[in-house]
C-alpha positions as CSV (number, residue, x, y, z in Angstrom):
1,X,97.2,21.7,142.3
2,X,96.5,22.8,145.9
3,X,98.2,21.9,149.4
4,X,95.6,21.7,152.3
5,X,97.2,22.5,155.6
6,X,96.1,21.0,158.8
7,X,94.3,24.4,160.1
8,X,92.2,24.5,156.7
9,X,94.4,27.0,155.1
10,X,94.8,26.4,151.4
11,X,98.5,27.6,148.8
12,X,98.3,26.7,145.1
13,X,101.3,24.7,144.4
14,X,102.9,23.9,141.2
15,X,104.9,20.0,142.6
16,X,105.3,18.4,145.8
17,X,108.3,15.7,146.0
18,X,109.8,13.8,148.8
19,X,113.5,14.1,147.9
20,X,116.0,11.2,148.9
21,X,117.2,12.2,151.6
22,X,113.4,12.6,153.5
23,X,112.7,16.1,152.6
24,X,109.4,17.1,151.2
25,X,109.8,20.0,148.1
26,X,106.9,22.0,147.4
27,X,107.3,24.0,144.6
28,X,105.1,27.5,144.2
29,X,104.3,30.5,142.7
30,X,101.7,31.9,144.2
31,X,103.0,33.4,147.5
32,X,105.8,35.2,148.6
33,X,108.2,34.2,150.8
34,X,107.8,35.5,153.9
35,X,104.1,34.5,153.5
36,X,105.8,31.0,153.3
37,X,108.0,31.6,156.1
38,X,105.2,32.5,158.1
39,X,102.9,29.6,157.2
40,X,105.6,26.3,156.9
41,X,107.3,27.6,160.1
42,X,104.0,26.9,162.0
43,X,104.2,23.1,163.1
44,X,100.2,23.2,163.8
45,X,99.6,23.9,160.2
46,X,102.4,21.6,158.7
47,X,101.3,18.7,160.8
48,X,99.1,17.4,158.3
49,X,98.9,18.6,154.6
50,X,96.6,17.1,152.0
51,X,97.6,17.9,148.3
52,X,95.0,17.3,145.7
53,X,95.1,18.0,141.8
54,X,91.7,18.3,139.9
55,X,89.8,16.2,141.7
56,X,92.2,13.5,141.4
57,X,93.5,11.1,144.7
58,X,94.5,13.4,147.6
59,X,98.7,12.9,148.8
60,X,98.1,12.9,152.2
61,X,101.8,14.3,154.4
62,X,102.0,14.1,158.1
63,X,104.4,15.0,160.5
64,X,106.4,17.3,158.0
65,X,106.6,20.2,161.1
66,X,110.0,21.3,160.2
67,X,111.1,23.9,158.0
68,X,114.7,23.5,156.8
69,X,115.1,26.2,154.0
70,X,112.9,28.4,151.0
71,X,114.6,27.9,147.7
72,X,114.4,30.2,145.1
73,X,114.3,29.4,141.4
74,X,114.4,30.8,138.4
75,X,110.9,32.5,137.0
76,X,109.4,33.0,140.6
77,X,109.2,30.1,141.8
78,X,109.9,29.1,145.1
79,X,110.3,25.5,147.2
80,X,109.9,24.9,150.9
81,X,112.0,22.1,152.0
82,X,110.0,20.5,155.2
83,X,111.2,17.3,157.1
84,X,109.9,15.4,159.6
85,X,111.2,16.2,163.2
86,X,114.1,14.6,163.7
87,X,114.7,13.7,160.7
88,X,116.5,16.8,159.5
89,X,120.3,16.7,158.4
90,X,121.4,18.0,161.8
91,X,119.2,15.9,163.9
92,X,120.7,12.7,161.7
93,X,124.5,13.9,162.3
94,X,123.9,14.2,166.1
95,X,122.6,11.1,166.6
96,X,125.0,9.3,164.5
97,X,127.8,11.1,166.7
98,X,126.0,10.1,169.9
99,X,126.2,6.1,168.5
100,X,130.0,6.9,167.5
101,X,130.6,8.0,171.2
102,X,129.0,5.6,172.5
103,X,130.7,2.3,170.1
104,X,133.6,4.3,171.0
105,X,132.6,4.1,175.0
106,X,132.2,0.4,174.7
107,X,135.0,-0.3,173.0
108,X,137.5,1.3,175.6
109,X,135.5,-0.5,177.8
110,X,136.2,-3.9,176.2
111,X,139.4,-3.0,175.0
112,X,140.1,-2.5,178.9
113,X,138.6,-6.5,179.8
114,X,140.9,-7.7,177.1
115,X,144.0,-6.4,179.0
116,X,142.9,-7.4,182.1
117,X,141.6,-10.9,180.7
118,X,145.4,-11.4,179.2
119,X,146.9,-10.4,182.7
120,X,145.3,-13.2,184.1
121,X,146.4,-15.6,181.2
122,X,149.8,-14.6,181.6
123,X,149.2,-14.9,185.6
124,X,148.0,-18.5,185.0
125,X,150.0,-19.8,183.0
126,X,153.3,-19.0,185.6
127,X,151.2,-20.4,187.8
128,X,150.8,-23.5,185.8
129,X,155.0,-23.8,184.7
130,X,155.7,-23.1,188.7
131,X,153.4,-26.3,189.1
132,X,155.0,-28.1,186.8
133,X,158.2,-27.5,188.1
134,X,157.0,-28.7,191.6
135,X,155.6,-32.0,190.3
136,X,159.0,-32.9,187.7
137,X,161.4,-31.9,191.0
């Protein structure tokens, strides 16, 4: 099995997988890992990457431009966990916080009409017992 990278450069892989959580795992053993480093930290290369097996259908990956971490398992082997920018764990938790602010931001800002909407209930209705009063007198 071989990945294809976008600038023609070719890795013999041993399994590609895109885990739950968006990441793409590719598995190897035929490079070491700051070759890796150097060629999955390149977003040019990573942009799109064709992965073929024995002349079977060709997996076709795009957008996979960020590299999150190499893994290293047992007997050599070692997996490159790529996501798609913005995508990533981090980039997922910051924007999740920046909704939470801003849900939090409206709601103050409702919470705040609400008060001022029972103000003028309460102002009303004294208005509307003083009336009364005038029209039973």
């Amino acid at each position: 099995m071989k990945i294809t990278f976008n600038d023609g450069q070719e890795l013999q892989i041993q399994q590609v997988t895109e885990q739950t959580d968006g990441a793409l795992l590719i598995k190897t053993i035929s490079a070491h890992e700051d070759q890796l480093k150097t060629l999955f930290s390149d977003p040019t290369t990573t942009k799109r990457m064709s992965v073929s097996e024995r002349d079977a259908d060709t997996v076709v990956y795009e957008n996979y431009t960020k590299l999150d971490a190499i893994v290293k398992y047992t007997a050599g082997i070692l997996g490159v966990l790529m996501y798609r920018e913005g995508e990533d764990p981090d980039s997922r938790i910051a924007g999740l916080e920046a909704r939470l602010k801003e849900a939090e931001e409206k709601n103050t800002n409702l919470q705040s009409r609400v008060e001022k909407a029972e103000e003028k209930n309460e102002m009303l209705e004294g208005c509307i017992l003083e009336m009364s009063e005038t029209v039973y007198q």
